[in-house]
C-alpha positions, 0 to 999 in steps of 0.5 A: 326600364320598368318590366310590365307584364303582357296585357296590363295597361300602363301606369297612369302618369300625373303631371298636374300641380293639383293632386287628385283627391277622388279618383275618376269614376268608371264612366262606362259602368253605366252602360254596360250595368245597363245592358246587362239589365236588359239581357239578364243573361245569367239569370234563369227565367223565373229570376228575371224582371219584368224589363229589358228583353223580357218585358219586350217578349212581354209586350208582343206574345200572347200572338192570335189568329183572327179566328181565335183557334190557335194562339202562340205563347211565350214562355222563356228565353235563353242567351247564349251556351251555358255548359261546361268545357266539355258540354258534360254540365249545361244549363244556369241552374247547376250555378245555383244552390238552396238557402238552408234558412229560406229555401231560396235560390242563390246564385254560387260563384265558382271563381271566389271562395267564401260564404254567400248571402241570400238576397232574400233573408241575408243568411250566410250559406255556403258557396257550393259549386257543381264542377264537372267530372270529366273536365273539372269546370264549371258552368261557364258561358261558352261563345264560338268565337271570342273578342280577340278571334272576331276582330281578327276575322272580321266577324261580331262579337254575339251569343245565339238567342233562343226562345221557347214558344208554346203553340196551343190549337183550340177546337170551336164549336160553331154552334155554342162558341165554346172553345176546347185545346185540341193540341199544345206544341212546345219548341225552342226557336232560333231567335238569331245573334244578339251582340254581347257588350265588351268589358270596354263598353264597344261592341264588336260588329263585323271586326269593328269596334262600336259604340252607341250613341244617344240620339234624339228621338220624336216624342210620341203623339200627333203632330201638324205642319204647315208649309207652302204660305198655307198651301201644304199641311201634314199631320203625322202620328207617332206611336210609341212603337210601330209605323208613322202614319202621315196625312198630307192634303195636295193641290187638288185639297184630297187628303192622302196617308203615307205609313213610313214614309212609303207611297201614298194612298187615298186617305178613305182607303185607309180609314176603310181598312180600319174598320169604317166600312162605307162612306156613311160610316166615315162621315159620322165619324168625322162630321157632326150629322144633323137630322131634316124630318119632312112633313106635308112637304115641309121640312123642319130641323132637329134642334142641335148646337148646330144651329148656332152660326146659321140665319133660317128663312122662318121664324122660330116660334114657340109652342104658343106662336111666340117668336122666339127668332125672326126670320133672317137674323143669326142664330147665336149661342144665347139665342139656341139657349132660349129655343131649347129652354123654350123646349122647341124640338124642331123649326121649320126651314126652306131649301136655301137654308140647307145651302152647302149642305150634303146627305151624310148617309143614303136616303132610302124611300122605304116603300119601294127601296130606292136609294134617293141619294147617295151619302156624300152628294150635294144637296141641290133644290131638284133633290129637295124637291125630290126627297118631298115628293117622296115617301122619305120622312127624315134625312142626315145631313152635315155641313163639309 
């Protein structure tokens, strides 16, 4: 029998007629130059790209309070031990040397001889490597456990992550605002066990080996479903990064927001959270408001595209008593062209033009305060009729 020696894997034995003529390429090259890529373990902070690991520290730091005097900055990560057998020698930078030509830093290799090129200018230098004096290694990546051991003892195959955050505390001035550095503390965080790739492109998770699978993800945007012969209608948002936000409407036609899939709330708080702090401000955000002056008891409507679609109780005349629209017949798109080439800046309606309408923000009586109407209430001929005896000029109004 032919010998082979211990942990060489067996000869590749073809029983097809056909020769192979290219070899097969190494399918898992991709994977695993794409993991490391994205770890850019062996490479010293200011050597790394604007990718991977970085790029996601990138996105999320700098970090502030919501009264800007303090801020968290993120200066550099480190994955895994890089030291000697004996700790003597630590850190990448004793596997670097300067290029005599460019003054550059290169990257030495302790396990092969011969000359280095610079990545910079492609001079030739020589690969001088840092051993230590104690133990005789080099620098090397340490692991507490290897591949072997964690699938022994059931553990993974990982390497700590640590990062370097810089905390900087600013003193404001309450009366001028200006902003001053009072403390910065610079400290090494343990980050946690990032797992590292075996040479088979697995990883080693709790003693078992795995692999990932390319799974279909949701393009990000905003979407809309509609079930339940159009009973049921749901809008989702997908960010890029975050949590889903869900709008759905239920029997009762209320709108509720579900944010991961979690218990629904009304959809007002929601909007209340982001900023929009009362009725008002949500119904100007999401209707279009139009604007009922009253004059001598009289009300008239502010010309808007809104308009187009309604049949008015009045005619519409011009400045010259021309009637530019009949009383009762429909307002269409030409016909708003000619009252606003006409320049008619209002017309007159009645009450039961305003049918189905509500008030889109409080009517207050300005001599006296009083709140004539709530935003969000029905307009009624008792409220119109009380808005005109009333000190109240104008009013908003919006069609639900």
């Amino acid at each position: 029998m032919e010998s082979r020696v211990a942990g060489q894997s067996p000869p590749r034995i073809d029983f097809s007629k056909i020769k192979t003529t290219i070899p097969i390429p190494n399918l898992i090259e991709v994977q695993k130059k794409s993991y490391v890529r994205f770890l850019q373990m062996d490479l010293l902070p200011s050597e790394r790209d604007d990718a991977g690991l970085q790029a996601v520290f990138n996105s999320v730091f700098p970090i502030t309070d919501f009264r800007g005097v303090s801020q968290l900055e993120f200066v550099d990560y480190s994955i895994g031990n890089w030291e000697c057998k004996c700790s003597n020698l630590r850190g990448l930078h004793h596997l670097r040397s300067i290029c005599k030509s460019c003054s550059a830093t290169i990257r030495t290799d302790p396990y092969h001889a011969g000359d280095i090129a610079c990545s910079k200018c492609g001079t030739y230098n020589k690969n001088i490597v840092n051993f230590c004096n104690k133990c005789g290694d080099p620098v090397g990546l340490q692991l507490k456990y290897e591949m072997p051991e964690c699938q022994e003892r059931g553990m993974t195959f990982s390497a700590p992550l640590k990062v370097t955050i810089r905390l900087t505390i600013y003193e404001k001035d309450p009366e001028s605002g200006a902003k001053s550095v009072r403390d910065i503390k610079e400290q090494e965080v343990f980050f946690g066990e990032i797992p590292l790739m075996t040479e088979n492109g697995t990883f080693m998770i709790n003693g078992t080996e795995r692999v990932i699978v390319s799974q279909l993800h949701r393009s990000p945007g905003v979407f809309f479903e509609m079930a339940n012969q159009r009973t049921y209608f749901l809008g989702k948002i997908i960010p890029y990064r975050g949590s889903w936000v869900e709008f759905e409407y239920d029997s009762k036609n209320l709108l509720y927001v579900r944010i991961d899939r979690k218990r629904k709330f009304l959809g007002t708080i929601f909007l209340r959270a982001l900023g929009l702090k009362n009725d008002e401000a949500i119904l100007k955000t999401f209707y279009s408001i139009d604007r009922v002056s009253i004059k001598n008891k009289k009300m008239f409507w502010v010309v808007s595209e809104n308009l187009a679609g309604l049949k008015l109780s009045n005619n519409v005349t011009s400045r010259h008593g021309e009637v530019v629209v009949p009383a009762g017949r429909k307002i269409t798109t030409s016909l708003l062209k000619e009252i606003q080439k006409a320049k008619i800046q209002q017309v007159e309606i009645s009450a039961g033009d305003l049918e189905g309408a509500s008030i889109a923000a409080d009517a207050v009586e300005l001599t006296t305060g009083e709140v004539l109407a709530d935003a969000n209430t029905e307009i009624t001929a008792a409220l119109i009729s009380r808005l005109q005896d009333s000190a109240v000029e104008e009013f908003e109004i919006f069609f639900p």
